[in-house]
C-alpha positions as CSV (number, residue, x, y, z in Angstrom):
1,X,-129.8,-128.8,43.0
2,X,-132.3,-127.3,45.3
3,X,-134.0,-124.6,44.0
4,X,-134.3,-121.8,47.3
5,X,-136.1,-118.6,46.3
6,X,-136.6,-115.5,48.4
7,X,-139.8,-113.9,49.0
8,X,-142.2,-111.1,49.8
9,X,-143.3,-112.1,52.9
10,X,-146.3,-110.9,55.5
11,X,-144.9,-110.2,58.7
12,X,-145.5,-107.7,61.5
13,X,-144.5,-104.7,62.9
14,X,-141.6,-105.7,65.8
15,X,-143.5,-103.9,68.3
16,X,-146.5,-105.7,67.4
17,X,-144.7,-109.2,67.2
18,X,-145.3,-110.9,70.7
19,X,-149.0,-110.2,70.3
20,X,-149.2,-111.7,67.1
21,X,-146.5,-115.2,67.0
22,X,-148.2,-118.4,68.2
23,X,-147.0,-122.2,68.3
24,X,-147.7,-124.0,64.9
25,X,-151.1,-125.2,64.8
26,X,-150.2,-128.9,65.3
27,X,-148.5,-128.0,68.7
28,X,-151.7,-126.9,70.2
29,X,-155.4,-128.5,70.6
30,X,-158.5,-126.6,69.6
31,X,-159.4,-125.7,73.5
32,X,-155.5,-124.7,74.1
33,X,-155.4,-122.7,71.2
34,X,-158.6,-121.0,72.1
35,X,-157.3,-120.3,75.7
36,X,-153.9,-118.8,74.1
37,X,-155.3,-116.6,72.2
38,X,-158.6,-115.1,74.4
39,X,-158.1,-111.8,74.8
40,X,-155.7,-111.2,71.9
41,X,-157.2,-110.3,68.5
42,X,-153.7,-110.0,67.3
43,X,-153.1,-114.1,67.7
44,X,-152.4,-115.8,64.3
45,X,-154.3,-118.5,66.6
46,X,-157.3,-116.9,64.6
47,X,-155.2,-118.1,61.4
48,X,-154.2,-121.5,62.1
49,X,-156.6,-122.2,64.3
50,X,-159.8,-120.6,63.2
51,X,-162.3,-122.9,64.4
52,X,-161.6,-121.1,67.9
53,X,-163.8,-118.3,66.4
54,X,-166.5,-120.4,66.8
55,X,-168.6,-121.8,69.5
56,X,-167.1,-125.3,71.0
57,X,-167.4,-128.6,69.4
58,X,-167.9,-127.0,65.8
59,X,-166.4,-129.0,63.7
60,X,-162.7,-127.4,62.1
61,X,-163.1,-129.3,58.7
62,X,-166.2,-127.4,57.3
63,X,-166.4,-124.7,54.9
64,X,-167.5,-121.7,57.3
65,X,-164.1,-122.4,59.8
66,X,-161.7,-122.2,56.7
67,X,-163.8,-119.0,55.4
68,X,-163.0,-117.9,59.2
69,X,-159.4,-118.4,58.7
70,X,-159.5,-116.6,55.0
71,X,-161.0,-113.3,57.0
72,X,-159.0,-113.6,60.1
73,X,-155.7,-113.1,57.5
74,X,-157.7,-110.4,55.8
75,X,-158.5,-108.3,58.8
76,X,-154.7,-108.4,60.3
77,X,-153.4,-107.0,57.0
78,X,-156.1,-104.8,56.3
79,X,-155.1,-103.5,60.2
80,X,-151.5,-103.6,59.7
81,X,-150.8,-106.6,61.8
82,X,-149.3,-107.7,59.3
83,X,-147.5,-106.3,56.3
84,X,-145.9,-107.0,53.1
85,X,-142.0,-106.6,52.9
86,X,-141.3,-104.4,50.4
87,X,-139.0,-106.3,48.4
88,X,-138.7,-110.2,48.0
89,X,-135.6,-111.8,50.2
90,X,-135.0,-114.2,52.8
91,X,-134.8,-114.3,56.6
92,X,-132.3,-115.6,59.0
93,X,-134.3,-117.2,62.1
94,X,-131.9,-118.1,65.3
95,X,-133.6,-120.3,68.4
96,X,-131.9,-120.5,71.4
97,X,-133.1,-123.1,73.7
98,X,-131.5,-125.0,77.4
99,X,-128.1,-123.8,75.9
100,X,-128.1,-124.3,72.2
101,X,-128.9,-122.4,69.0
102,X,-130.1,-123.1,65.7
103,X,-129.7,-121.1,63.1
104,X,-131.8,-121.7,59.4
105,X,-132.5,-119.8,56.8
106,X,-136.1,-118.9,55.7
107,X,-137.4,-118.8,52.1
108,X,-139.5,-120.5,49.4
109,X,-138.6,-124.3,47.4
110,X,-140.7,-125.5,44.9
111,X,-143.3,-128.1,44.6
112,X,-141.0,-129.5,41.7
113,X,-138.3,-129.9,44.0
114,X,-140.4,-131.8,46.3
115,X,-142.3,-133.9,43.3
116,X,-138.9,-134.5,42.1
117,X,-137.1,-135.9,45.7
118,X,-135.2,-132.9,46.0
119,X,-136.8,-132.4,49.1
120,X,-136.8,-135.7,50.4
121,X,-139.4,-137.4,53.0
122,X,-139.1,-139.9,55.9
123,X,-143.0,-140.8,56.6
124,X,-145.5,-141.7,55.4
125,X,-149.1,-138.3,55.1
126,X,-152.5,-139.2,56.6
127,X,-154.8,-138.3,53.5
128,X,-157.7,-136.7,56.1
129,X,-154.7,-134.5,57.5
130,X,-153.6,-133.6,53.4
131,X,-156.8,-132.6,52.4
132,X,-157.2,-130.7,55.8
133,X,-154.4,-128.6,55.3
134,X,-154.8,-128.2,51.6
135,X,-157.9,-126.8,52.3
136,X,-156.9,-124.5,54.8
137,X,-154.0,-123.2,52.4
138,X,-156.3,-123.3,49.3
139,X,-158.6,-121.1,51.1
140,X,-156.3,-118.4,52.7
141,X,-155.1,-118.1,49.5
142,X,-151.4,-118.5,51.4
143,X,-149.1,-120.9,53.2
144,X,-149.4,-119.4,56.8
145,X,-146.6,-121.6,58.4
146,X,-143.1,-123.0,57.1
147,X,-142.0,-126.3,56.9
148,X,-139.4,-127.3,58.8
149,X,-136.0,-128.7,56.6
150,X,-132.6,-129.3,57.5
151,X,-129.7,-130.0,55.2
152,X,-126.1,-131.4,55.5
153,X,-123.9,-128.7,57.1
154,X,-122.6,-126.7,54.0
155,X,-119.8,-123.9,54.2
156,X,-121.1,-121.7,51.6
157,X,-124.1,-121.3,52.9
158,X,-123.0,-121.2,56.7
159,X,-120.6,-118.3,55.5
160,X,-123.6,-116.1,54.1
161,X,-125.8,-116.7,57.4
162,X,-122.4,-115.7,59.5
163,X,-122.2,-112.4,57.7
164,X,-125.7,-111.8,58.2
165,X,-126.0,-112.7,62.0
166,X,-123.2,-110.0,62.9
167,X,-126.0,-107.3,62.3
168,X,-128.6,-106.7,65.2
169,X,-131.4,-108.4,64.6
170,X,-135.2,-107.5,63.3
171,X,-136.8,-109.4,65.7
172,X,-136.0,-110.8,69.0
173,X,-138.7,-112.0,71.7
174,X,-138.4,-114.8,74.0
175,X,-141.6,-117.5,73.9
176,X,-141.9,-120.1,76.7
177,X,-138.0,-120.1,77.7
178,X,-137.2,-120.3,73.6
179,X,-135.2,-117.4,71.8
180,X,-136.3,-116.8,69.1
181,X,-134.1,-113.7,66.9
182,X,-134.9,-113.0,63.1
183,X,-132.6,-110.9,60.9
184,X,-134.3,-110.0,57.5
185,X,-131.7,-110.0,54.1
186,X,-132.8,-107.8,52.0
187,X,-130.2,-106.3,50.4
188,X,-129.8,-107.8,46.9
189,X,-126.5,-108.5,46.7
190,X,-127.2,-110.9,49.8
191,X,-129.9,-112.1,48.6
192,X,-128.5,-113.4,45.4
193,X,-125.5,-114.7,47.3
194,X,-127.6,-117.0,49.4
195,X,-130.0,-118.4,46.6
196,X,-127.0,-119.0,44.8
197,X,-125.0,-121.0,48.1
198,X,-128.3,-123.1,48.0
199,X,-127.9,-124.1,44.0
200,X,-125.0,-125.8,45.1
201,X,-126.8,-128.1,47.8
202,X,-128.4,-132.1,46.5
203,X,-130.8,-132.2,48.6
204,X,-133.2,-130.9,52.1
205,X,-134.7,-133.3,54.1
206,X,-138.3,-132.6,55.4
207,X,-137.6,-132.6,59.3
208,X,-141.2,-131.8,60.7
209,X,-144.4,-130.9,58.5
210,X,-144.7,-133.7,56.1
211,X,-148.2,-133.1,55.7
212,X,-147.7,-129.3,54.8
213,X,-145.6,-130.3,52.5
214,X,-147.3,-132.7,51.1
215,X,-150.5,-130.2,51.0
216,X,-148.5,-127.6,49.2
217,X,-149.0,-129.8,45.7
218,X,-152.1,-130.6,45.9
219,X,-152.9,-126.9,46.2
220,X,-150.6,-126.4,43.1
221,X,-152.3,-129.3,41.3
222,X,-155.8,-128.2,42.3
223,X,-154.6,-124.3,40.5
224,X,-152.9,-125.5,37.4
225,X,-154.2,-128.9,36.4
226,X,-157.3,-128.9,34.3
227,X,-160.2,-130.1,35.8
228,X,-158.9,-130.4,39.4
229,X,-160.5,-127.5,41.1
230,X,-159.6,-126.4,44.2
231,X,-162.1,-129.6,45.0
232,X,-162.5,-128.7,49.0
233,X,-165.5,-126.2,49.1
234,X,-162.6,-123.8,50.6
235,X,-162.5,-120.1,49.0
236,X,-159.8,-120.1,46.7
237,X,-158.5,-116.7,47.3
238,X,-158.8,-113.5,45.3
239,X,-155.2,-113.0,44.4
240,X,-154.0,-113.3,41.0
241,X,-152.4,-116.4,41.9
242,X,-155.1,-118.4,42.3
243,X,-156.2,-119.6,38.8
244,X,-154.7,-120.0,35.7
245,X,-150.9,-120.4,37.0
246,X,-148.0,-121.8,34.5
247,X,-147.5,-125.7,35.2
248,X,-143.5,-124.5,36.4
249,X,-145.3,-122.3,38.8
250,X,-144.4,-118.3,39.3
251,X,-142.2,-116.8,36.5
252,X,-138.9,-118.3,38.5
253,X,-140.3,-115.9,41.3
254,X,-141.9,-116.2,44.9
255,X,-145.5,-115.6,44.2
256,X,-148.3,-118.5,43.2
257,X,-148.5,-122.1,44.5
258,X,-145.4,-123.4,43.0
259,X,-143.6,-122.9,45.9
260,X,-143.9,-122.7,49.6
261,X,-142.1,-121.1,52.6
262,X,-139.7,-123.2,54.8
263,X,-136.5,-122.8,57.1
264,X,-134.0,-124.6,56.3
265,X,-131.5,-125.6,59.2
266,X,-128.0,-127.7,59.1
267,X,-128.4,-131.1,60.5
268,X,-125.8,-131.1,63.0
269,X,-127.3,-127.8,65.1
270,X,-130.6,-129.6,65.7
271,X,-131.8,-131.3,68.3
272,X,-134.1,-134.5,68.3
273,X,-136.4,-135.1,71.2
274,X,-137.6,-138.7,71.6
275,X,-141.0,-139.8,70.5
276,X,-142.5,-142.3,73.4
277,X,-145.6,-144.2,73.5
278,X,-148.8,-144.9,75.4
279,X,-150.9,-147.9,74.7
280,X,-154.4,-147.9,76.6
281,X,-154.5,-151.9,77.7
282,X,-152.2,-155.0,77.5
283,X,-154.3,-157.0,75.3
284,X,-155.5,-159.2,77.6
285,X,-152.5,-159.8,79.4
286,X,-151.7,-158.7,83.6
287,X,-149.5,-156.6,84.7
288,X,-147.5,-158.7,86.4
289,X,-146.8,-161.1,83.6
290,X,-145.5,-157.9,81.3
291,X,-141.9,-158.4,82.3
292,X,-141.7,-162.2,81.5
293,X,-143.3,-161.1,77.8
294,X,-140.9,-158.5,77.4
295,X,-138.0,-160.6,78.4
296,X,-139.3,-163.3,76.1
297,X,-139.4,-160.9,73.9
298,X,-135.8,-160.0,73.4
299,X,-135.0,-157.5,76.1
300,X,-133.1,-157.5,79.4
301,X,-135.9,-156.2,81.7
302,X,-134.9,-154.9,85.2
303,X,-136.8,-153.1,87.5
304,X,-135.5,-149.1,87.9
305,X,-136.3,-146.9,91.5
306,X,-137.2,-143.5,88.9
307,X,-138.3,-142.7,85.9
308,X,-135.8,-144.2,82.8
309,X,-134.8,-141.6,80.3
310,X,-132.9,-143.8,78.2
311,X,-129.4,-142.8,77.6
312,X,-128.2,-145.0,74.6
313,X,-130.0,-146.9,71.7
314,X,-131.6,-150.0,71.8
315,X,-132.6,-149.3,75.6
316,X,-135.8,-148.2,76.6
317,X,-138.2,-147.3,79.6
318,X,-141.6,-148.9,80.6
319,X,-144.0,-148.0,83.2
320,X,-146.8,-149.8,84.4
321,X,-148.8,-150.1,87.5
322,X,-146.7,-147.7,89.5
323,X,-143.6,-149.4,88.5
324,X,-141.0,-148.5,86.1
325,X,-138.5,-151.1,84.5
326,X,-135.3,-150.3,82.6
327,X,-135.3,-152.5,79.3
328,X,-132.7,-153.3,76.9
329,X,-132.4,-155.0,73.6
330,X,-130.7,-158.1,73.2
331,X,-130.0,-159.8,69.9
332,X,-129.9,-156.3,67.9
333,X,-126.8,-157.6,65.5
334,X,-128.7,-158.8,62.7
335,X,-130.7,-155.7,62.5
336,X,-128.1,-153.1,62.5
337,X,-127.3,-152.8,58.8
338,X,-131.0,-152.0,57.9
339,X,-131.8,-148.5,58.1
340,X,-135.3,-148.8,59.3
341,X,-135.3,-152.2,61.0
342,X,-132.3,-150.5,62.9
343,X,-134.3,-147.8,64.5
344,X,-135.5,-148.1,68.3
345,X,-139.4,-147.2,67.1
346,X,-138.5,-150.0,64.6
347,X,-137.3,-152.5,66.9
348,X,-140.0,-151.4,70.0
349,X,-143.1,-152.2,67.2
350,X,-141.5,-155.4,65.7
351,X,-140.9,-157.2,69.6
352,X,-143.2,-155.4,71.7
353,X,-146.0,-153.1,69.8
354,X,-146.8,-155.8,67.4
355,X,-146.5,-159.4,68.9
356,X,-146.8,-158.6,72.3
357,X,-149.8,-155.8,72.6
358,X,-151.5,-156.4,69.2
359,X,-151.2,-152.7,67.8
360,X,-149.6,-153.7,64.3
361,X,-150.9,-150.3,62.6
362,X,-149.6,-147.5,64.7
363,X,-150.8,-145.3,62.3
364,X,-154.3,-146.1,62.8
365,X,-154.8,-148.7,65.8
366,X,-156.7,-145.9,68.4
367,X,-155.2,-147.5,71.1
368,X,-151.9,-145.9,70.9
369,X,-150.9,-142.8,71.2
370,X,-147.5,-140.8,71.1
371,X,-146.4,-138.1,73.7
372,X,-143.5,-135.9,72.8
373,X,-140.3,-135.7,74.4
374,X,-140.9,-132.1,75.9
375,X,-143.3,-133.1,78.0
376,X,-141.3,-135.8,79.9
377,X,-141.6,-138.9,81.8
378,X,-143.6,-136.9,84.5
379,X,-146.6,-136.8,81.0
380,X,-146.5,-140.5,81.0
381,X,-146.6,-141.3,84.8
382,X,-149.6,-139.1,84.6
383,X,-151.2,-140.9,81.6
384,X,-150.9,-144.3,83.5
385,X,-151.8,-143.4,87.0
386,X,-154.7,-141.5,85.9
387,X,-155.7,-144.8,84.0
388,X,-156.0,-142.7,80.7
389,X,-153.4,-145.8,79.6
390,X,-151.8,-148.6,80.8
391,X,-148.5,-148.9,80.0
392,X,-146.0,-145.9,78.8
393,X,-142.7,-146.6,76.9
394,X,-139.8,-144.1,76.9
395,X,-137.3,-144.1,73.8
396,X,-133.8,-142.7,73.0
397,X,-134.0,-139.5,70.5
398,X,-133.8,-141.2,66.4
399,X,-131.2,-138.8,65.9
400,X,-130.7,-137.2,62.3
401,X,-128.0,-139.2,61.0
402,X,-130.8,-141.9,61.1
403,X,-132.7,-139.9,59.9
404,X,-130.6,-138.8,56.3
405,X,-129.8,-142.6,56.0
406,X,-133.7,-143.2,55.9
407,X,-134.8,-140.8,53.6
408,X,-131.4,-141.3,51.3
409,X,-133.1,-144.7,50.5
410,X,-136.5,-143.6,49.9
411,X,-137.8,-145.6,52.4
412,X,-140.2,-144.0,55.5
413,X,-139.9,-144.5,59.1
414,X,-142.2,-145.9,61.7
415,X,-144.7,-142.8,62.0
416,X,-143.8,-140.6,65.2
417,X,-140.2,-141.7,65.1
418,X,-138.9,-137.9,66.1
419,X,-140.0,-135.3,68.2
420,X,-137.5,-131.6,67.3
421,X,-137.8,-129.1,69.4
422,X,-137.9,-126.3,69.5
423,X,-140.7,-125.6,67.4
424,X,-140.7,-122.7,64.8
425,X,-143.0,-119.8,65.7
426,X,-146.1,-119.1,63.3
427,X,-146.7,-115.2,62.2
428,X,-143.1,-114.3,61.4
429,X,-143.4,-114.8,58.2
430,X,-146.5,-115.3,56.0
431,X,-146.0,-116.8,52.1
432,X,-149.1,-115.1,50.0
433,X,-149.5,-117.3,47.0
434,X,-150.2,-114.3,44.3
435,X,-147.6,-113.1,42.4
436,X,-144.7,-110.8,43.5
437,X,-144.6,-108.1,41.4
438,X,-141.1,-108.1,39.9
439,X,-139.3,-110.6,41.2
C-alpha cells in the first residue's frame, strides 16, 4: 500500500508567489533560465538552476555551483521568501490548461516505497543525470522540486480532494496561459483522512522525473549506509537530517531523506503530449529515396500539403527537405499484444530509427534528439529548414493506459516515449530533509 505522508513544507508568502515560482529545472536551458530570472532575486531559478549565478560557460556539475544553490535556498528563507508551514500536511495543486484541469495531491512517499516497486517506473536513469541531481539534493540539504506521479482514479481519495477544493484557494496565479491554484490541508482531521485514502491505493506510477526519483535514494543511501558518504564533494547540509538517520528513514514522519515530495494526480485527468524526433542526417541515404525506405520499411507513405499531427496510433509524420509525408504502419498485428513492442516510439525505432537511419541507442547516439509536443510541428519545420537536422518525425501521444500496462510488467519504455504537460511549477513547495519536529 503506498505509504503518502504529509509535510512541513517551504513555501512563500502568496503575495510574494509570482516572483518566486519558476518551470522545473529540466524545462529550461542554462541561458533561458538565466534570462527568466535577470532581474528577479526572488526566482527559485537561483535554486534549480544555480549555475546562472555564475559567469557563462561555467560548468553546472562542480562543487562551487551546487554550494551556489545551497546559499541561494539559504538567503530566500533567511529573507522570508520562503517559509516553513507551521504544521506538517499536504497540498491540493489544480492546473488548468486549453480547457482542462488536473487536480493531484502534494505530499511526501518514501524511498522504501520506491525501492520496493510501490512506486513503479517506465524508463530507464542516465547515471551522469542521477549523480547530478543527487548532488544537487545532497547539497541543499532538501528536495526543491516534486516528482510528478499519477495513480488509478480512486473514489476515496477523489472524495477528500473534492471537499477540500470547495474552499478558496491559497494560491492562484496564472504562468504562461497555465492555472495554476493550490489549497493547503492543514487541518488534522483532513490530513489524516487523506494519508489514510492513500493506504488503501497498490501502487503510483512515476509520470515525469525518473531521475529525481531515482536521486532521492541515493541521497538516502549516501546518509544512512555506512561508508557511503555523501560521495559528490556537495555540502551535505547542516540540518539534523543529514547524518546518522535510522535505515526506515524519519520516525514514520516527513523530515530526513527517507522520503521525498511529489503530486500525485489520477490517470484519467492527465494529458500526454507526444514525444517526436529529430535525427541530424540520413545515414548516407538522399532525400529523395527516403519514401521508397520507409515504404519498404512497413509504412504506407503519402505525401501531405501541411504539417501531420497524427491523429491515431501507428500513424506518423515526417518532414524532410521542405516536404512533409503522412506515414502509416502496416503489418502492426503481430505486435499488438506486447506492451512495449506495441508502442508507436517502439515501432518508429524497430523499422525506421534502427535499420533505416542507423541510431540503434537512442539513449546515447548524439545524432538524435527529441522535441516535445508543446512546441509543435512549427519546432520541427524549423529544425530542418534551418539544417540544425534533417529529417523530423511527429508521433501520436503514448497515452497512460500504455503507460500502466508498461510499468505493471516491470518492463521500461523507449526513452522519451511521453511528453505531459502542463508542467508542475517549482517554489510552491519546498521538502527540507531535517526532521519535523513532532510529526
Amino acid at each position: 500500500m503506498a505509504d503518502v505522508r504529509a509535510f512541513r513544507a517551504l513555501r512563500p508568502p502568496r503575495d510574494l508567489a509570482a516572483r518566486v515560482v519558476a518551470p522545473p529545472y529540466d524545462v529550461v536551458g542554462t541561458e533561458e533560465a538565466r534570462k527568466l530570472a535577470d532581474g528577479n532575486p526572488l526566482s527559485f531559478l537561483h535554486v534549480t538552476r544555480p549555475e546562472i549565478g555564475f559567469a557563462p560557460g561555467t560548468d553546472p556539475h562542480t562543487e562551487q555551483v551546487y554550494r551556489q544553490g545551497r546559499t541561494a535556498l539559504d538567503a530566500l528563507v533567511r529573507d522570508g521568501v520562503l517559509r516553513r508551514d507551521s504544521t506538517a500536511g499536504f497540498s491540493v495543486y489544480r492546473q488548468t490548461w486549453r480547457g482542462r484541469a488536473q487536480t493531484g495531491v502534494v505530499g511526501c512517499v518514501t524511498v522504501a516505497d520506491y525501492d520496493a516497486g510501490v512506486i513503479r517506473t517506465h524508463e530507464h536513469t542516465r547515471p551522469d543525470k542521477e549523480t547530478d541531481r543527487a548532488r544537487h539534493i545532497a547539497g541543499l540539504d532538501a528536495h526543491d522540486e516534486p516528482v510528478f506521479l499519477l495513480t488509478p482514479p480512486d473514489p476515496r481519495v477523489a472524495a477528500e480532494v473534492a471537499a477540500v477544493v470547495t474552499g478558496e484557494p491559497d494560491y492562484d496565479l496564472t504562468v504562461d496561459t497555465v492555472r495554476h491554484t493550490l489549497w493547503v490541508v492543514d487541518d488534522p482531521d483532513r490530513v489524516s483522512a487523506l494519508r489514510e485514502a492513500f493506504a488503501a491505493v497498490t501502487r503510483l506510477y512515476v509520470a515525469d522525473g525518473h531521475h529525481r526519483s531515482a536521486a532521492a535514494g541515493v541521497v538516502h543511501r549516501w546518509r544512512t549506509e555506512p561508508g557511503t558518504g555523501h560521495g559528490t564533494g556537495a555540502v551535505p547540509g547542516e540540518g539534523a537530517g543529514t547524518k546518522g538517520e535510522a535505515r526506515t528513514g524519519t520516525k514514520a514522519g516527513s523530515g530526513g531523506s527517507g522520503v521525498f515530495p511529489a503530486v500525485i494526480f489520477p490517470a484519467d485527468e492527465l494529458r500526454v503530449l507526444a514525444y517526436n524526433r529529430v535525427v541530424t542526417d540520413l545515414a548516407g541515404h538522399r532525400p529523395e529515396d527516403l519514401p521508397g525506405l520507409l515504404s519498404a520499411a512497413g509504412f504506407e507513405v503519402t505525401p501531405a500539403p501541411a504539417a501531420v499531427e497524427p491523429q491515431r496510433r501507428h500513424e506518423f509524420g515526417a518532414y524532410l527537405a521542405g516536404q512533409w509525408f503522412r506515414l502509416v504502419a502496416r503489418d502492426t498485428g503481430p505486435v499488438e499484444t506486447d506492451p512495449i513492442a506495441r508502442l508507436d516510439v517502439s515501432l518508429l525505432q524497430d523499422r525506421v530509427l534502427g535499420p533505416v537511419l542507423g541510431v540503434t541507442d537512442p539513449r546515447t547516439d548524439a545524432r538524435i534528439r527529441f522535441v516535445g509536443g508543446i512546441r509543435g510541428t512549427a519546432e520541427l519545420e524549423h529544425l530542418v529548414d534551418t539544417g540544425q537536422a534533417a529529417l523530423a518525425l511527429s508521433l501520436y501521444p503514448t497515452s497512460t493506459e500504455e503507460l500502466l500496462a508498461v510499468a505493471d510488467t516491470g518492463q521500461v519504455m523507449p526513452p522519451k516515449s511521453t511528453w505531459f504537460e502542463p508542467k508542475l511549477l517549482s517554489g510552491l513547495f519546498v521538502h527540507p530533509m531535517n526532521p519535523d519536529p513532532g510529526s
